[in-house]
Backbone as CSV, one residue per row, in Angstrom:
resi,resn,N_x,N_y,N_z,CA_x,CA_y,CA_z,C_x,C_y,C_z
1,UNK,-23.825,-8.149,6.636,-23.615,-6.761,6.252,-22.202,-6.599,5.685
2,UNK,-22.474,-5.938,4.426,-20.621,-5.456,4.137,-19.799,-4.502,4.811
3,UNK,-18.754,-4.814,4.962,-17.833,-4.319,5.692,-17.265,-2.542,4.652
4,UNK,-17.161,-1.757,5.650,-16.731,-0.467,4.817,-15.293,-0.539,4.845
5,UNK,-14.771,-0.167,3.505,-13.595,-0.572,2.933,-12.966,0.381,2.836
6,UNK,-11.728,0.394,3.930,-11.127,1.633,3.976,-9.926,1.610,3.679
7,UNK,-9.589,2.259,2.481,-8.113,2.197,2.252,-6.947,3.617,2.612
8,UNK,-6.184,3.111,3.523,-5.197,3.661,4.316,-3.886,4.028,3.528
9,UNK,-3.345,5.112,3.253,-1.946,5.510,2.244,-1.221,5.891,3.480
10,UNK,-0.224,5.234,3.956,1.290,5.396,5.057,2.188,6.334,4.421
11,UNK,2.421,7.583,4.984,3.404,8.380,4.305,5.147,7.818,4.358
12,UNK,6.115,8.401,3.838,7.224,7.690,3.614,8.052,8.336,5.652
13,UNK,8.413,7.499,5.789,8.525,7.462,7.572,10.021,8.498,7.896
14,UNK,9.409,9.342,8.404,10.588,10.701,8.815,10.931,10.758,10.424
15,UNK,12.313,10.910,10.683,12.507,11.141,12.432,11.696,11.942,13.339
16,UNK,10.912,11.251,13.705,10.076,11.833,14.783,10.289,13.556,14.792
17,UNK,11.573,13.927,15.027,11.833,15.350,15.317,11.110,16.148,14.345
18,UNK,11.331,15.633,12.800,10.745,16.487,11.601,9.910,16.320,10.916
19,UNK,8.533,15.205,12.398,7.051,15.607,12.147,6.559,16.830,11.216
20,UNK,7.155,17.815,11.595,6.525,18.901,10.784,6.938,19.118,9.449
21,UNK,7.846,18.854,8.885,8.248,18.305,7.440,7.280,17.582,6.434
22,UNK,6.552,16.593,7.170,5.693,16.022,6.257,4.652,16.453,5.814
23,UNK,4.325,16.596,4.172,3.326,17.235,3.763,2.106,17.205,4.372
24,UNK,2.214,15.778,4.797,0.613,15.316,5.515,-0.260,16.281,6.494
25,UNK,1.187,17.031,7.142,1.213,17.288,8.496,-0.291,18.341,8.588
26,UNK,-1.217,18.465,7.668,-2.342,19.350,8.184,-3.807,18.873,7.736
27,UNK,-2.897,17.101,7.388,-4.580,16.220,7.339,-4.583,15.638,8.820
28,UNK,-5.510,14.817,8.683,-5.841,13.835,9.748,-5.957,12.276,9.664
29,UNK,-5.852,11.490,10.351,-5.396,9.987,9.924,-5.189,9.370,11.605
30,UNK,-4.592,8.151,10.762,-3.644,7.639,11.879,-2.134,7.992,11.476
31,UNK,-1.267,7.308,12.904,-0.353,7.804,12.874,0.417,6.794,13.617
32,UNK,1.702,6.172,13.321,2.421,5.133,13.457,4.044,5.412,13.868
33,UNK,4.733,4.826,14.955,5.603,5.422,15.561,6.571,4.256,16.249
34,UNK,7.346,4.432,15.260,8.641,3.397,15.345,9.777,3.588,16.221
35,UNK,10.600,2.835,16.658,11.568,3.163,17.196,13.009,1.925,17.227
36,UNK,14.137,2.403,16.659,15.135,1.573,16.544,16.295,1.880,17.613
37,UNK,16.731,0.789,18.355,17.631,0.478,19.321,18.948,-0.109,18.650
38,UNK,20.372,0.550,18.025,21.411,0.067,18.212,22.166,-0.762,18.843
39,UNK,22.030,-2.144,18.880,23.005,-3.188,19.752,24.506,-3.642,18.659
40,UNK,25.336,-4.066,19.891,26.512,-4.358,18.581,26.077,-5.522,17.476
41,UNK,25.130,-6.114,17.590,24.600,-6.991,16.980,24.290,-6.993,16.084
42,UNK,23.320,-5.665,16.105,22.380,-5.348,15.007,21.676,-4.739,16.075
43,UNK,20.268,-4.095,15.075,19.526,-3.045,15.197,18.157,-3.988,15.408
44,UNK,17.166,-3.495,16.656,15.830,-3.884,16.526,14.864,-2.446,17.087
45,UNK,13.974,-2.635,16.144,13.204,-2.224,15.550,11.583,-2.664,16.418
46,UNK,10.780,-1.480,16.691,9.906,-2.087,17.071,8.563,-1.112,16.953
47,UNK,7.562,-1.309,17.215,6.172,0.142,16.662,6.319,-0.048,18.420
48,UNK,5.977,1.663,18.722,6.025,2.379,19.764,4.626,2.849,20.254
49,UNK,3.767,3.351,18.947,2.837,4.344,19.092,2.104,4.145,17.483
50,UNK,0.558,3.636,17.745,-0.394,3.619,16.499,-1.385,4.722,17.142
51,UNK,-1.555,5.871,16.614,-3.212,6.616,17.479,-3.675,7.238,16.403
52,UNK,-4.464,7.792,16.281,-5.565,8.208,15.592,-5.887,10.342,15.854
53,UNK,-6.303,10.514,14.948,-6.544,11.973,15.262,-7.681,12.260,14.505
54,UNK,-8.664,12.755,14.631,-9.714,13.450,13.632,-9.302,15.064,13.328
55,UNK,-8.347,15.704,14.511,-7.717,17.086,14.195,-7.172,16.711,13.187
56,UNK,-5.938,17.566,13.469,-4.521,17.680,11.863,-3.563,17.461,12.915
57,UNK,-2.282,15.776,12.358,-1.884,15.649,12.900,-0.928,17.070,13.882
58,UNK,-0.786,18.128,12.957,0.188,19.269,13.513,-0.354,19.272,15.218
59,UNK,-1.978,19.503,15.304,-2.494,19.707,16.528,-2.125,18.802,17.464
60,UNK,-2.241,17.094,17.411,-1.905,16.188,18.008,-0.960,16.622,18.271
61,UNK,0.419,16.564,17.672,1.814,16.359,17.616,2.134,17.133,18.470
62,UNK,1.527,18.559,18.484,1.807,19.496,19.669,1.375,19.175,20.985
63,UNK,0.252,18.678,20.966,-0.039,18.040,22.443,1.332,16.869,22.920
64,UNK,1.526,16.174,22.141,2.137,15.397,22.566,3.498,16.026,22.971
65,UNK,4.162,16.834,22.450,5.308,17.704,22.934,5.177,18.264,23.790
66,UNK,3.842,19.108,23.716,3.376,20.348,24.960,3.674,19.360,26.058
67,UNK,2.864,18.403,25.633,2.364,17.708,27.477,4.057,17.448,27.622
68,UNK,5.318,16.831,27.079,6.507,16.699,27.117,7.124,17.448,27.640
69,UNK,7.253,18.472,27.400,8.054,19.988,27.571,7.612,20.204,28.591
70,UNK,6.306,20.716,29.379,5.703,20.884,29.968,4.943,20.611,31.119
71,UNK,4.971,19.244,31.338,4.624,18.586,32.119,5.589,17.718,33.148
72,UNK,5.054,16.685,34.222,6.487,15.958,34.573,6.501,14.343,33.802
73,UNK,4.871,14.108,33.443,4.674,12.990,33.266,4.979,12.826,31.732
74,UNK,4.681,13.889,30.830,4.889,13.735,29.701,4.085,12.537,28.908
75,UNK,4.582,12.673,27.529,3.879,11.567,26.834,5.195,10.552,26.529
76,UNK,4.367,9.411,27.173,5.077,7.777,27.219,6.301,7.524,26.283
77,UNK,6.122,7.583,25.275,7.129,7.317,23.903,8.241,7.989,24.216
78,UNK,8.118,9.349,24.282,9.065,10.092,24.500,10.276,10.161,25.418
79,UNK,10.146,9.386,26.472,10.899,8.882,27.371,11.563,7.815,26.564
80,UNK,11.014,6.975,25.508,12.008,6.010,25.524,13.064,5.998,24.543
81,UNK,14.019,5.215,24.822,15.489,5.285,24.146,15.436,4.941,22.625
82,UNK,16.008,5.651,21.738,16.160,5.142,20.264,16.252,6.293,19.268
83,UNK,16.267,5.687,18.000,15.675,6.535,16.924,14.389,6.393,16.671
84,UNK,13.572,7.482,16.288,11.986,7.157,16.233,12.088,7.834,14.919
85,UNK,10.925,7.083,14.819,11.148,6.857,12.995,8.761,7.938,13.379
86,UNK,8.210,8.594,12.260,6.661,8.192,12.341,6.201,8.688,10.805
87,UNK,4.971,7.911,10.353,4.418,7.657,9.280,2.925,8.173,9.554
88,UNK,2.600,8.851,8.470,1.350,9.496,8.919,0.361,8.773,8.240
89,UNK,-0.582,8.530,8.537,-1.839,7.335,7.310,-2.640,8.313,7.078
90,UNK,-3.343,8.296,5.889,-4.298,9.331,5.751,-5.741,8.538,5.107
91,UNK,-7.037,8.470,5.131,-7.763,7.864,4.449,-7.910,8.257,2.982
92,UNK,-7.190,7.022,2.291,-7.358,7.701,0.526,-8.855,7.593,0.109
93,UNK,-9.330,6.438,0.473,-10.631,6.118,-0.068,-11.521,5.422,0.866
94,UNK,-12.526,5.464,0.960,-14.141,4.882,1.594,-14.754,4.337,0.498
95,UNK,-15.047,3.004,1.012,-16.124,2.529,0.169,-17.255,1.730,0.740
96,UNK,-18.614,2.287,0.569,-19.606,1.481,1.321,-19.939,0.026,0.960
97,UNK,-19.620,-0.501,-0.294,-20.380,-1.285,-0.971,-21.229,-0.961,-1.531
98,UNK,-22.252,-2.614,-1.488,-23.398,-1.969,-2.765,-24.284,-1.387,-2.153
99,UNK,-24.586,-0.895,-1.344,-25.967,0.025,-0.611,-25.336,1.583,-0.645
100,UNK,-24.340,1.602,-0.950,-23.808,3.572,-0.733,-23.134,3.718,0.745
101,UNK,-23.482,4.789,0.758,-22.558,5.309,2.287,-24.102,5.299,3.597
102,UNK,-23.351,4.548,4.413,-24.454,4.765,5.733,-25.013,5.826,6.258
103,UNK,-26.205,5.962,6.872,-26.920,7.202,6.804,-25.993,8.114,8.254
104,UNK,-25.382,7.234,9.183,-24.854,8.049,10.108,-23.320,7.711,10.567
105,UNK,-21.938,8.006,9.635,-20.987,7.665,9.775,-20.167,8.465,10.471
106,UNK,-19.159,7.785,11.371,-19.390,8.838,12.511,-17.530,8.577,11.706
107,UNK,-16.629,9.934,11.853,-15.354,9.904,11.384,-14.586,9.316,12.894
108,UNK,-14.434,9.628,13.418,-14.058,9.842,14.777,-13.927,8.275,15.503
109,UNK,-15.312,7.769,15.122,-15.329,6.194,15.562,-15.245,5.452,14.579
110,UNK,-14.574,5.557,13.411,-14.105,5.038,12.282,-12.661,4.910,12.391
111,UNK,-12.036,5.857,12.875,-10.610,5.893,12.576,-10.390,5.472,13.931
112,UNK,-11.742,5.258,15.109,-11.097,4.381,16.201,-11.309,2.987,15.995
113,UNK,-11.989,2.609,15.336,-12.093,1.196,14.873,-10.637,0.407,13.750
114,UNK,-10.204,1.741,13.195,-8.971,1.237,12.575,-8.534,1.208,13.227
115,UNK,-7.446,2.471,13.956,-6.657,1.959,15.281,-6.639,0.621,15.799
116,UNK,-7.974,0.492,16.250,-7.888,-0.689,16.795,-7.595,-2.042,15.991
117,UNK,-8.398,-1.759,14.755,-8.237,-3.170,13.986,-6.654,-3.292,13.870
118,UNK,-5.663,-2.617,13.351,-4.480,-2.462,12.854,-3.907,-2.889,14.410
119,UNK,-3.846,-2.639,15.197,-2.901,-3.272,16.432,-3.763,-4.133,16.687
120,UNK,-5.288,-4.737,16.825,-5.148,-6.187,17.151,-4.568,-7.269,15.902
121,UNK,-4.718,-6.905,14.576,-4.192,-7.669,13.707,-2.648,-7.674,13.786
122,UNK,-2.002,-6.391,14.329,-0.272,-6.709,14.595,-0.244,-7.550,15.290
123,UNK,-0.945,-7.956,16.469,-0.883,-8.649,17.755,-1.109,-10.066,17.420
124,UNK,-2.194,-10.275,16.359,-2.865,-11.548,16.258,-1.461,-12.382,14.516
125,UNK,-0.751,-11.361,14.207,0.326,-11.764,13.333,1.606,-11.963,14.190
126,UNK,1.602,-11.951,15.329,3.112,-11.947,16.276,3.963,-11.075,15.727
127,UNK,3.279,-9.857,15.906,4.305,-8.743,15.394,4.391,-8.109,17.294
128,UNK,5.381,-7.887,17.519,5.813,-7.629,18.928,5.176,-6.014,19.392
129,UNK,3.873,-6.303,19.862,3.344,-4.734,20.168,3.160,-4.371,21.944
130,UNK,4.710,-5.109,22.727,4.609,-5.047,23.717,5.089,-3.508,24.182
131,UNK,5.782,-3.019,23.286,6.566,-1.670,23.182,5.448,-0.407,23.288
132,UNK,4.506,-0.826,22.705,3.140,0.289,22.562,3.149,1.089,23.664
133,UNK,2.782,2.062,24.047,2.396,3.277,24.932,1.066,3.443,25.193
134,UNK,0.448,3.189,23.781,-1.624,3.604,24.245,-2.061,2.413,24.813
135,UNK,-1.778,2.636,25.859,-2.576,1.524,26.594,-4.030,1.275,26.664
136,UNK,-4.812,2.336,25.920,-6.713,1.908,25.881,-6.723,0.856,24.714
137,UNK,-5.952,1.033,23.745,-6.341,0.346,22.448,-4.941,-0.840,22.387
138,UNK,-4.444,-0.902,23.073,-3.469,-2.402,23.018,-4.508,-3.057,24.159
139,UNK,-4.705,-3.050,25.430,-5.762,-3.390,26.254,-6.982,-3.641,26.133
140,UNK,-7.704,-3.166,25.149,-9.175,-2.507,24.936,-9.455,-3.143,23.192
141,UNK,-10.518,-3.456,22.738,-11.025,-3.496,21.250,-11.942,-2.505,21.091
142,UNK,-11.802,-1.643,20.259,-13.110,-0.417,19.882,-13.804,-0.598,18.596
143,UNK,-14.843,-1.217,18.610,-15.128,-1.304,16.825,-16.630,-0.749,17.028
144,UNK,-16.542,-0.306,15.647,-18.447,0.667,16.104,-18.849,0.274,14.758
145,UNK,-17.700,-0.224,13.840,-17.819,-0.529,11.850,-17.540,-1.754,12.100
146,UNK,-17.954,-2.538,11.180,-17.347,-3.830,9.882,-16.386,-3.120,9.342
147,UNK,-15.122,-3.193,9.067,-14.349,-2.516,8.408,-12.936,-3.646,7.568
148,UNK,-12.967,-3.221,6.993,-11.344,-3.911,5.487,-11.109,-2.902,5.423
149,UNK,-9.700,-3.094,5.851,-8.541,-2.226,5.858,-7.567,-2.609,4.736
150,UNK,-7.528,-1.405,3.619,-6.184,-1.962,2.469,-5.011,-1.179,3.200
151,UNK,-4.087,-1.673,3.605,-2.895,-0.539,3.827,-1.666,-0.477,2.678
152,UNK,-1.080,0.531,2.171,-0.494,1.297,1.103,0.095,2.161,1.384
153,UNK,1.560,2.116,0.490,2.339,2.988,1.002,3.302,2.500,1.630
154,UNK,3.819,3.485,2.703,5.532,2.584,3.431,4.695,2.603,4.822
155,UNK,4.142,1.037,4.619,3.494,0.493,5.953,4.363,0.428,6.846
156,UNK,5.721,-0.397,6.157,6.733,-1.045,7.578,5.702,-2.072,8.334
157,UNK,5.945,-2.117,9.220,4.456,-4.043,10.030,3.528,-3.824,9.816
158,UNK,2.796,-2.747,9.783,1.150,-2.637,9.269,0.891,-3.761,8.134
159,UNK,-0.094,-4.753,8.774,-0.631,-5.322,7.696,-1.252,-5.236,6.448
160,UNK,-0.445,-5.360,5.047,-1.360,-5.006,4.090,-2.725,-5.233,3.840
161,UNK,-3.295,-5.939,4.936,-5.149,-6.140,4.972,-5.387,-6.308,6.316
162,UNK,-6.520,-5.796,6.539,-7.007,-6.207,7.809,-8.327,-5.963,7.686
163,UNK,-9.163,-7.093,8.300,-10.620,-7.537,8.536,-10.846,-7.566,9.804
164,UNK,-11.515,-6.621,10.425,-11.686,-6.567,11.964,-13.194,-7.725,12.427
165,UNK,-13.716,-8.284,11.050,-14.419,-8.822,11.087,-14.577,-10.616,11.581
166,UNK,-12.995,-10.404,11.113,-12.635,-11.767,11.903,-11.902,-12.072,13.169
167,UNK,-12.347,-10.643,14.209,-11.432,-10.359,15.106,-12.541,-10.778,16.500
168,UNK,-13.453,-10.840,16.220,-14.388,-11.215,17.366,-15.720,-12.339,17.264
């Protein structure tokens, strides 16, 4: 069976704080979340946070503050030390192949199958995704598609391809 070919556009990566700045901010996608540590050395750099939203990221983003502000436990990332850098992905294009689009495509378990493909392929390139926070999908594989992933745009470690097809 062919794999549905999803090509991913990474917006240009803004300080966490001025999430709401980015045009993106009232599609839906994934969403990628960096964070840089100052040593006298030099600077390292590491992805914090890959998740997924079928809302608009604005809605996410607020949960993730609300629960912050608001809560004691808060959301994970946020506790930790650095500059946080985040990039919003948006789906530019779908492509079924040669049969068309499947009769029951579910959005929701599509963009959890990227998620997932995109951090097991960081993982399976020794890109350091010990830093991560979502612990279901660094722990866990979710695939419900065959999916090729083009990634485009200001990826930063996101692999410019990924085949979740060669992941199991």
């Amino acid at each position: 069976m062919e794999p549905i070919n999803v090509t991913m556009k990474w917006s240009y990566p803004r300080p966490l704080e001025d999430y709401k700045d980015n045009p993106l901010i009232n599609s839906c996608g994934l969403y990628y979340i960096t964070r840089v540590i100052h040593y006298k050395n030099g600077d390292n750099k590491s992805p914090v946070y890959i998740g997924k939203t079928a809302r608009t990221f604005s809605e996410r983003f607020y949960e993730h503050f609300y629960d912050y502000e608001h809560y004691s436990k808060g959301t994970p990332f946020l506790h930790k030390h650095g500059d946080f850098e985040v990039r919003f992905g948006i789906i530019q294009k779908l492509q079924f192949g040669s049969n068309g689009m499947p009769a029951n495509i579910d959005f929701e378990k599509l963009l959890l199958a990227t998620e997932s493909s995109v951090i097991y392929e960081m993982k399976k390139l020794g890109i350091s995704t010990h830093n991560l926070v979502n612990v279901k999908q660094t722990n866990g594989y979710t695939t419900d598609y065959d999916i090729f992933v083009h990634n485009t745009g200001f990826r930063d470690m996101i692999p410019k391809t990924v085949d979740n097809r060669t992941h199991y």
